[in-house]
C-alpha positions in Angstrom: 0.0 0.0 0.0 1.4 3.2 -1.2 -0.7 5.5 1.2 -1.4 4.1 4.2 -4.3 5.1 7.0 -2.2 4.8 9.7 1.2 6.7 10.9 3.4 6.8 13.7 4.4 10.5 14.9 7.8 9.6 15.2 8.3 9.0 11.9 7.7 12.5 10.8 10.8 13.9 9.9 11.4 17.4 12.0 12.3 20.3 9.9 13.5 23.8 11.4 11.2 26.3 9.1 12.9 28.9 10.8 15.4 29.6 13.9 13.2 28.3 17.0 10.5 26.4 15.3 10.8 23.1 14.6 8.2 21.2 12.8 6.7 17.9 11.7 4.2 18.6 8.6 1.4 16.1 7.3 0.0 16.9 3.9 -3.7 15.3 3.6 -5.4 16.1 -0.3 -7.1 19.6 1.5 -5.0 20.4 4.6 -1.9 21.0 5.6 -1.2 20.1 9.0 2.1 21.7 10.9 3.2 20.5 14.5 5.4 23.1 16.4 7.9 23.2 18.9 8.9 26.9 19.6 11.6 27.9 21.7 10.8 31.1 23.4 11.9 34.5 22.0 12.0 33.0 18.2 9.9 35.1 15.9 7.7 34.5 13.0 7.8 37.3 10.8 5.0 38.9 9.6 3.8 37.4 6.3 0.6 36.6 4.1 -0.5 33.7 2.3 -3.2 32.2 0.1 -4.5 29.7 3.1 -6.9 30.2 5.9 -4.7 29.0 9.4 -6.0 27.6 12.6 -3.8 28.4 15.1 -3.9 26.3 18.4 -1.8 26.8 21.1 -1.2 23.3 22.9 1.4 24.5 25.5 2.6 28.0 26.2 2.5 31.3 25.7 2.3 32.8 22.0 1.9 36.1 20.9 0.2 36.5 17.6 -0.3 39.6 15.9 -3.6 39.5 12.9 -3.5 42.7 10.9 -2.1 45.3 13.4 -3.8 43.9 16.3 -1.9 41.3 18.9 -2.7 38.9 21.3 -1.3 36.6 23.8 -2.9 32.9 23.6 -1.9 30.7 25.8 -3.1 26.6 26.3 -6.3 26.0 24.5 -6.5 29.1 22.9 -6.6 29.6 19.2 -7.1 31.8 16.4 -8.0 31.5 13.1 -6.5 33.8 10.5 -8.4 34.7 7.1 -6.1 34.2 3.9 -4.5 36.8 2.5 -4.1 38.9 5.9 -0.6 40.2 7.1 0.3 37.9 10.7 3.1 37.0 12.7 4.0 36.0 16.2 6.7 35.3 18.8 6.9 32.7 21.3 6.6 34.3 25.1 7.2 30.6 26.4 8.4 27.3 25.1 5.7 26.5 23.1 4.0 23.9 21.7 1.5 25.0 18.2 -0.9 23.2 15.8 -1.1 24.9 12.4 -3.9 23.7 10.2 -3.4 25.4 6.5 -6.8 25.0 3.8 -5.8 24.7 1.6 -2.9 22.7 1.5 0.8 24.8 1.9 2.1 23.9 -1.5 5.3 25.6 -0.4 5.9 23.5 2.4 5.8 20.3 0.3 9.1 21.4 -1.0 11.0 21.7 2.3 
């Protein structure tokens, strides 16, 4: 079987997108899925993109600026950001994130 149903986390290669955030990235055919581990102070710049995001803060403290406007989220808070709207963030804690991209990040297929 070529695709199969099931996976084991583990065996999700981790990538560094940037300095501080490591990730492990699932691809369904719609979503993209990203798991984070931030360290704290590391900074996402603030960037646009064609996908709506889910942002879900699993552990820590993670400031997340939407258009201007920034907020700290913190365990089991999350925010979801519109496409084509200018965001960004910075870990205030070690972090731990669940991104969920619709549709799927292209762009990160080829990291």
């Amino acid at each position: 079987m070529n695709n199969p149903i099931f996976h084991h986390f583990s065996d999700i290669e981790t990538k560094e997108l940037s300095p501080g955030y490591l990730s492990k990235i699932i691809h369904t055919d719609n979503n993209t899925i990203n798991f984070l581990e931030v360290k704290a102070g590391s900074v996402s710049a603030m960037h646009q993109h064609i996908n709506h995001q889910c942002v879900f803060v699993i552990e820590g403290q993670f400031e997340l600026t939407v258009n201007g406007v920034s907020k700290v989220l913190d365990t089991g808070t999350f925010a979801i950001v519109p496409p084509n709207v200018i965001h960004g963030g910075k870990a205030i804690t070690d972090c731990k994130l669940i991104d969920i991209f619709d549709p799927v990040r292209e762009d990160f297929k080829l990291l």
